[in-house]
GUDOVEX-169479 format. One record per atom (N, C-alpha, C, O, CB): atom name; x, y, z. Coordinates in nm, 2 decimals, padded with zeros to 4 digits, m for minus. Glycine has a CB too. Example, Ala and Ser with C-alpha at 12.3 -4.5 7.8 and 13.67 -1.06 7.14 Angstrom:
BEGIN
N_01.32_m00.57_00.78
CA_01.23_m00.45_00.78
C_01.32_m00.33_00.78
O_01.42_m00.33_00.85
CB_01.13_m00.45_00.90
N_01.28_m00.22_00.71
CA_01.37_m00.11_00.71
C_01.29_00.00_00.79
O_01.34_00.11_00.80
CB_01.41_m00.06_00.57
! end
This chain:
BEGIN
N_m02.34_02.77_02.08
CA_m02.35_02.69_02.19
C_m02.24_02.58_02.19
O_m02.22_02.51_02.09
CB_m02.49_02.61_02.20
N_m02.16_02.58_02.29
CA_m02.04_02.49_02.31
C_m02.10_02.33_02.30
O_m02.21_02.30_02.37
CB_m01.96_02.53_02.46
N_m02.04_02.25_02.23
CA_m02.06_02.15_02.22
C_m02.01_02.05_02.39
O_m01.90_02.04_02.44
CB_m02.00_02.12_02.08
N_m02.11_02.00_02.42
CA_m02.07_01.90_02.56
C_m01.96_01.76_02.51
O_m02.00_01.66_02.47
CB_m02.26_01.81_02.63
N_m01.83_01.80_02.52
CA_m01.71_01.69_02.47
C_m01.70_01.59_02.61
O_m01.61_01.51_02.61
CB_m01.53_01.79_02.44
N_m01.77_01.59_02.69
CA_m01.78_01.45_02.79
C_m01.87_01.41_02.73
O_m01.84_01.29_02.72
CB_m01.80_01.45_02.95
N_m01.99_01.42_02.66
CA_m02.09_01.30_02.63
C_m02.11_01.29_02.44
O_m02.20_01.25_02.36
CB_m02.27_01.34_02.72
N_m01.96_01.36_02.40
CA_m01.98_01.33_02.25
C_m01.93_01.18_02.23
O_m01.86_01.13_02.31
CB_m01.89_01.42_02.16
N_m01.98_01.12_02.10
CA_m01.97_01.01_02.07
C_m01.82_00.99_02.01
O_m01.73_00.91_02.03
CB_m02.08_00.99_01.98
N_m01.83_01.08_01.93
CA_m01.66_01.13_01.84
C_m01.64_01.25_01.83
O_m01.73_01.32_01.85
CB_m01.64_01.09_01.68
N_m01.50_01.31_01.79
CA_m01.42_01.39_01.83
C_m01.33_01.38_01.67
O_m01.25_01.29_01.67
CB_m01.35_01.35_02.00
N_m01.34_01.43_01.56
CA_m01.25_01.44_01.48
C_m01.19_01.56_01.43
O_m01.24_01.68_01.44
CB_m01.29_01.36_01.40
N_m01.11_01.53_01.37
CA_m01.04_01.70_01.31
C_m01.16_01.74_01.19
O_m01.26_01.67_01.18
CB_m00.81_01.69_01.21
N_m01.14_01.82_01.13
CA_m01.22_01.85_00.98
C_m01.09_01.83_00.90
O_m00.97_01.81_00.92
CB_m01.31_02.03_00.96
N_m01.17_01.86_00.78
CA_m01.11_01.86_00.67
C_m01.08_01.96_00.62
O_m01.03_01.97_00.50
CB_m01.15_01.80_00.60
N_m01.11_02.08_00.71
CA_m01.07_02.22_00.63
C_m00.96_02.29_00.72
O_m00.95_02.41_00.74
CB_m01.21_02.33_00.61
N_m00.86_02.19_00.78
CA_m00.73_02.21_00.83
C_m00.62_02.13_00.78
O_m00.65_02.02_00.73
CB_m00.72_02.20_00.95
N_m00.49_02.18_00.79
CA_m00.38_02.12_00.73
C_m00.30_02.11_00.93
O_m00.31_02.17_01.03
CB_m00.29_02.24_00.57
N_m00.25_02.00_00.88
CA_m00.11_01.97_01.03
C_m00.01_01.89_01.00
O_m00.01_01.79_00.94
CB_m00.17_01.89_01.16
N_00.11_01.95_01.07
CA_00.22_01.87_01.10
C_00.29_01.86_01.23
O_00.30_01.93_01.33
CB_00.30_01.91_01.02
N_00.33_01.75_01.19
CA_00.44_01.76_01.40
C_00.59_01.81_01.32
O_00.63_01.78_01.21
CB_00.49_01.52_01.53
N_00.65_01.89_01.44
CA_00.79_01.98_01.43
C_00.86_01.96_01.57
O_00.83_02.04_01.67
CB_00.76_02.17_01.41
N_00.93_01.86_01.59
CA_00.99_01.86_01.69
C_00.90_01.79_01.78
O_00.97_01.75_01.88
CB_01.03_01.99_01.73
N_00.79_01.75_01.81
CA_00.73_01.70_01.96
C_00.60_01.79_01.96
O_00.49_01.77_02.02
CB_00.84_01.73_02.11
N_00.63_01.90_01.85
CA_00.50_02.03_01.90
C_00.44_01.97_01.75
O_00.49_01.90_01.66
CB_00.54_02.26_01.92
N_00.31_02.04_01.77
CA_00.18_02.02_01.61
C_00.17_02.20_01.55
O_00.14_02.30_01.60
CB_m00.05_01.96_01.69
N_00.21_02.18_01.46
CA_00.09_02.34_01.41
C_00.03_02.27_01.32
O_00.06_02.18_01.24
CB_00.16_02.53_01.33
N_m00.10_02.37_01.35
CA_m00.26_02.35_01.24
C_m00.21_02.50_01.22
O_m00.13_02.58_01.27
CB_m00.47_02.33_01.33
N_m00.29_02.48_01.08
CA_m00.31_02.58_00.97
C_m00.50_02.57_00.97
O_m00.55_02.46_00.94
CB_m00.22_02.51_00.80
N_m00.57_02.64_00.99
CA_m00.74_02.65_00.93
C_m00.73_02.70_00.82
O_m00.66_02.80_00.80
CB_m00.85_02.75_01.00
N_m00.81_02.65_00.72
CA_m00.78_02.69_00.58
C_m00.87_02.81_00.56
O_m00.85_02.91_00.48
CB_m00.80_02.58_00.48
N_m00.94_02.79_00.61
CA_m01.03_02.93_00.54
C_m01.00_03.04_00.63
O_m01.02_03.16_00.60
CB_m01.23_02.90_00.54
N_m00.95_03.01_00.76
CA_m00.92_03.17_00.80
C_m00.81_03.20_00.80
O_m00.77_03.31_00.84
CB_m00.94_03.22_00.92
N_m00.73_03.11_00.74
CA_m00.59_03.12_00.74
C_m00.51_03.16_00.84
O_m00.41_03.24_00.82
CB_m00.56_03.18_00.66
N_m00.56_03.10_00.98
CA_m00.49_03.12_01.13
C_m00.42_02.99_01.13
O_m00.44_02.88_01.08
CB_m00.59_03.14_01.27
N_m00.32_03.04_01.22
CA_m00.19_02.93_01.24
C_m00.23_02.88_01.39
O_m00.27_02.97_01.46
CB_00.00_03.01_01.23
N_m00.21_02.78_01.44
CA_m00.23_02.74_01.61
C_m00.07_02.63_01.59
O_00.00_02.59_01.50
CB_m00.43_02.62_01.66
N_m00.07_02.63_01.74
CA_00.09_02.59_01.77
C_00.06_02.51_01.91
O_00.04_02.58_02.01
CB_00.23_02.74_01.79
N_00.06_02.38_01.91
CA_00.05_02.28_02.01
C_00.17_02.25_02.11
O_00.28_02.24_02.06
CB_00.04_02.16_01.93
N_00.17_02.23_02.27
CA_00.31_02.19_02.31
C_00.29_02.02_02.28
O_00.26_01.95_02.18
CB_00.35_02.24_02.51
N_00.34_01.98_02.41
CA_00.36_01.79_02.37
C_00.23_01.75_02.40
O_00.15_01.68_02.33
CB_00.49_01.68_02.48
N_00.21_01.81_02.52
CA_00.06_01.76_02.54
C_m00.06_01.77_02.45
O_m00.15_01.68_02.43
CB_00.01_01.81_02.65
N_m00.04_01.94_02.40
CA_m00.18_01.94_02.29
C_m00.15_01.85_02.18
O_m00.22_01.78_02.12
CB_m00.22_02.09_02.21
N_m00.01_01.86_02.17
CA_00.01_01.75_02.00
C_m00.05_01.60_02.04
O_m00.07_01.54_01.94
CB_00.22_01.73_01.93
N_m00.06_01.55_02.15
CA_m00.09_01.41_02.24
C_m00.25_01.43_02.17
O_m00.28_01.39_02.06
CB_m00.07_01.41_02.45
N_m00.32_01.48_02.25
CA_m00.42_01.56_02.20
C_m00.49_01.50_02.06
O_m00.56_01.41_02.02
CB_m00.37_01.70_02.17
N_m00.42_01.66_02.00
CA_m00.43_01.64_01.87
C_m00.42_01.50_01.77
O_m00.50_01.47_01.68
CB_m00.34_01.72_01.84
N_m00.29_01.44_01.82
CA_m00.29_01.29_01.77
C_m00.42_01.22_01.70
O_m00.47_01.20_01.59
CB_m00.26_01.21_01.88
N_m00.46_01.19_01.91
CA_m00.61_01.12_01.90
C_m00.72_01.20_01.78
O_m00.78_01.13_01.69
CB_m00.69_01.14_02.06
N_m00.73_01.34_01.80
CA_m00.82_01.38_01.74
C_m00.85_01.35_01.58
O_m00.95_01.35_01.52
CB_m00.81_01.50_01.76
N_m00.70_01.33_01.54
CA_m00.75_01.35_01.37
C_m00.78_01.19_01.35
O_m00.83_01.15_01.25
CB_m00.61_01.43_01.24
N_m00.73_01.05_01.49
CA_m00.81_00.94_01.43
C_m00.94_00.92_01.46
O_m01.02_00.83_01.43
CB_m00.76_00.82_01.45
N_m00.97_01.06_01.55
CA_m01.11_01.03_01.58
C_m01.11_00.94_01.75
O_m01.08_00.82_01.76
CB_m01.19_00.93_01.43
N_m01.15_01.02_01.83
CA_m01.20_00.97_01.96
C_m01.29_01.01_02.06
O_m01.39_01.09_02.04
CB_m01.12_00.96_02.03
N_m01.26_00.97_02.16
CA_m01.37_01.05_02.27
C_m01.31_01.12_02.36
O_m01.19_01.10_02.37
CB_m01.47_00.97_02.35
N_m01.39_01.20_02.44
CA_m01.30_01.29_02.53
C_m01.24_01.16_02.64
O_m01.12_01.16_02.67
CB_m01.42_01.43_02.62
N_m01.33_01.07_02.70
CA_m01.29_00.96_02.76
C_m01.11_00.94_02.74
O_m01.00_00.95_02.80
CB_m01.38_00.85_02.70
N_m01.17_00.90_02.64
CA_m00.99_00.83_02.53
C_m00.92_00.95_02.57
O_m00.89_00.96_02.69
CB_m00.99_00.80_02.29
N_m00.89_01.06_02.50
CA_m00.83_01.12_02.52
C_m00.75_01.15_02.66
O_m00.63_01.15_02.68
CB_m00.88_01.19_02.47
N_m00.86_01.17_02.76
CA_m00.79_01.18_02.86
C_m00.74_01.10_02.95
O_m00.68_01.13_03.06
CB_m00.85_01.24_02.90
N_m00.76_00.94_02.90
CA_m00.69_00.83_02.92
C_m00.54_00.82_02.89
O_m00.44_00.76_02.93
CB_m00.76_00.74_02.85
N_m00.56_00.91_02.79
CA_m00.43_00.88_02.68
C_m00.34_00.98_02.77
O_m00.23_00.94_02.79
CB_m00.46_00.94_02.48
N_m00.37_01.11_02.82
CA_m00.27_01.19_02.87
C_m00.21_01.15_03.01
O_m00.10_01.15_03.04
CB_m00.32_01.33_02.86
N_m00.31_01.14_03.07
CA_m00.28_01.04_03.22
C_m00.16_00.90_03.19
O_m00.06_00.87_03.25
CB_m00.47_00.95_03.29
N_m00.22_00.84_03.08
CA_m00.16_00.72_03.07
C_00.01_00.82_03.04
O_00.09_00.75_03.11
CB_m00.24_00.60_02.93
N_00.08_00.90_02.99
CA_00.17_00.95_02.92
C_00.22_01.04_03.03
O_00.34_01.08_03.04
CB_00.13_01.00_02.79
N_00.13_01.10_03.14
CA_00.18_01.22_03.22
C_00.13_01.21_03.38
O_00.02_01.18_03.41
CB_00.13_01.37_03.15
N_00.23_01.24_03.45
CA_00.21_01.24_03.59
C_00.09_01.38_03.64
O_00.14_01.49_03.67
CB_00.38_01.25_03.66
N_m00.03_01.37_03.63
CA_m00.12_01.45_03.65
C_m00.23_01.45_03.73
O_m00.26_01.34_03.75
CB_m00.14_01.47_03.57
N_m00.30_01.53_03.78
CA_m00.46_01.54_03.84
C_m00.49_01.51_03.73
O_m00.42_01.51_03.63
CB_m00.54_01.69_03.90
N_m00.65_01.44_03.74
CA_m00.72_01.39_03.65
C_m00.84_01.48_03.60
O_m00.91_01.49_03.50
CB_m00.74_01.28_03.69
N_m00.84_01.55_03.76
CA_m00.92_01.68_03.74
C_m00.89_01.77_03.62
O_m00.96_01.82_03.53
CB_m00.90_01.76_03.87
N_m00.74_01.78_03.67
CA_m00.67_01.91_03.58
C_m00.70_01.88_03.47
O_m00.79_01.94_03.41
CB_m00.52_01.94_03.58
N_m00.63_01.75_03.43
CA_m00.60_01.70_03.28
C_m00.75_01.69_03.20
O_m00.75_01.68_03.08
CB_m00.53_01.53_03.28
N_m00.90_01.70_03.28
CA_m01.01_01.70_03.19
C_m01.06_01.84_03.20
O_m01.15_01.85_03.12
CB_m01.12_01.58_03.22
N_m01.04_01.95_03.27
CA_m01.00_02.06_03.24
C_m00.96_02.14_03.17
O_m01.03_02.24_03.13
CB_m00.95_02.06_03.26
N_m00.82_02.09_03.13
CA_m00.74_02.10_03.02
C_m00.78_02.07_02.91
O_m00.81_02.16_02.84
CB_m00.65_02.05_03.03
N_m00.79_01.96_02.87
CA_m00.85_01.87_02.77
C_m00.99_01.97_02.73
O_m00.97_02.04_02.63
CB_m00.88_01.70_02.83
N_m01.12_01.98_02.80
CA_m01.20_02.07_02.76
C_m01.14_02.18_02.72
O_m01.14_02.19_02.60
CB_m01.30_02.10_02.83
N_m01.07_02.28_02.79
CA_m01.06_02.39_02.76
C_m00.99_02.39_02.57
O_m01.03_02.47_02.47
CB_m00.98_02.45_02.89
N_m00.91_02.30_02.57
CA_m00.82_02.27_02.44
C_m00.95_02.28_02.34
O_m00.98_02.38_02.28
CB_m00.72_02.10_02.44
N_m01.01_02.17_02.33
CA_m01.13_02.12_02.29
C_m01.21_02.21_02.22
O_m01.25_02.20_02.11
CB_m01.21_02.06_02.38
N_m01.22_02.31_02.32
CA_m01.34_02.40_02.30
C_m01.27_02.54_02.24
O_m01.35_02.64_02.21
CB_m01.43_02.44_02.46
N_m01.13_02.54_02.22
CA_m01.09_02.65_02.16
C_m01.05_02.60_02.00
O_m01.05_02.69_01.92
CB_m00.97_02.71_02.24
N_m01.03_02.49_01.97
CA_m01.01_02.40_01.88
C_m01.15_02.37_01.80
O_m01.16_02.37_01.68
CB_m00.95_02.29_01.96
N_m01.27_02.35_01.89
CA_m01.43_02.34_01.80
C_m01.43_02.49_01.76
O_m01.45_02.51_01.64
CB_m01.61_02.29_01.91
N_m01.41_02.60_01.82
CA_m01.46_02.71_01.77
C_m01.37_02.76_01.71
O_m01.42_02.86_01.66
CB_m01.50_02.78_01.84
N_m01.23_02.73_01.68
CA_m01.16_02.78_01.54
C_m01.21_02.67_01.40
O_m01.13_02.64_01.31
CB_m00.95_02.77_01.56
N_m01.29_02.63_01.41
CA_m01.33_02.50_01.32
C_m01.25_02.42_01.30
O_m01.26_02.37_01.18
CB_m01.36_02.52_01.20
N_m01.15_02.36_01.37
CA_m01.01_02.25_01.34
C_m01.09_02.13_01.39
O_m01.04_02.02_01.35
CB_m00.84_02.28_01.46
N_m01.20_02.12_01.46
CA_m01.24_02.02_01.55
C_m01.39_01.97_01.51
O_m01.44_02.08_01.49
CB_m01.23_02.06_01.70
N_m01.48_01.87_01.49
CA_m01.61_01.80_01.46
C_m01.65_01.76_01.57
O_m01.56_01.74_01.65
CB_m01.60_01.69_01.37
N_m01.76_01.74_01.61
CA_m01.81_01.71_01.74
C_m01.92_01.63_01.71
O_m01.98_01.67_01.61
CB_m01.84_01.83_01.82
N_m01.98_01.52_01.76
CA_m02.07_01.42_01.68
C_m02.11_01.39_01.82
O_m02.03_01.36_01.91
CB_m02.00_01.27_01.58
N_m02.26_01.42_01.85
CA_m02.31_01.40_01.98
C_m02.36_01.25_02.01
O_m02.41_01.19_01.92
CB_m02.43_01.49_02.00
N_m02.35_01.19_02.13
CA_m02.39_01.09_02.14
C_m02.54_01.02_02.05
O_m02.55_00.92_01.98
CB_m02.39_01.10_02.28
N_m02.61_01.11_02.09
CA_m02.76_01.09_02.03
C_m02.79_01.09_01.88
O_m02.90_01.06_01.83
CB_m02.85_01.19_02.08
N_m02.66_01.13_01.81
CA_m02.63_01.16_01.64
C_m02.62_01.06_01.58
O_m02.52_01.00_01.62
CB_m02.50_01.24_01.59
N_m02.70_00.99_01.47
CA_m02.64_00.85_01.43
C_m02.55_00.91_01.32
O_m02.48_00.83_01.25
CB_m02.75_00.72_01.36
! end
């Protein structure tokens, strides 16, 4: 079951990925499956927030604030990222209702 990233509380990376920025772009490494993922500017924007921990809110504050966009699009986007990112395990999801 996909985790609902509009009413999570926090949003953090795990600890069982490695990352670096290369130029403007991010690659993650997942450690235990040992898959590689490769960010453009926007997911590395993204990504940023994620590993200090935020909300989908924030996040998509953060890309509007940085890019001429629908806001539609950009939370769109942002889920779709999100939800490919929780299910390679790179991503934590902490529900509102979670203390």
């Amino acid at each position: 079951m996909r985790p609902d990233f509009r009413k999570a509380a926090l949003i953090t990376s795990t600890e069982d990925q490695v990352s670096c920025n290369l130029e403007g772009q991010s690659l993650l490494l997942q450690v235990s499956s040992g898959n590689y993922f490769g960010l453009n500017q926007v997911g590395s924007l993204v990504w940023e927030s994620v590993q200090k921990g935020t909300t989908f809110d924030q996040i998509v504050a953060d890309v509007l604030q940085a890019y001429d966009a629908e806001r539609k699009r950009v939370e769109d986007d942002v889920e779709e990222l999100l939800s490919t990112l929780e299910s390679e395990g790179l991503i934590r999801v902490t529900d509102a209702g979670v203390s």
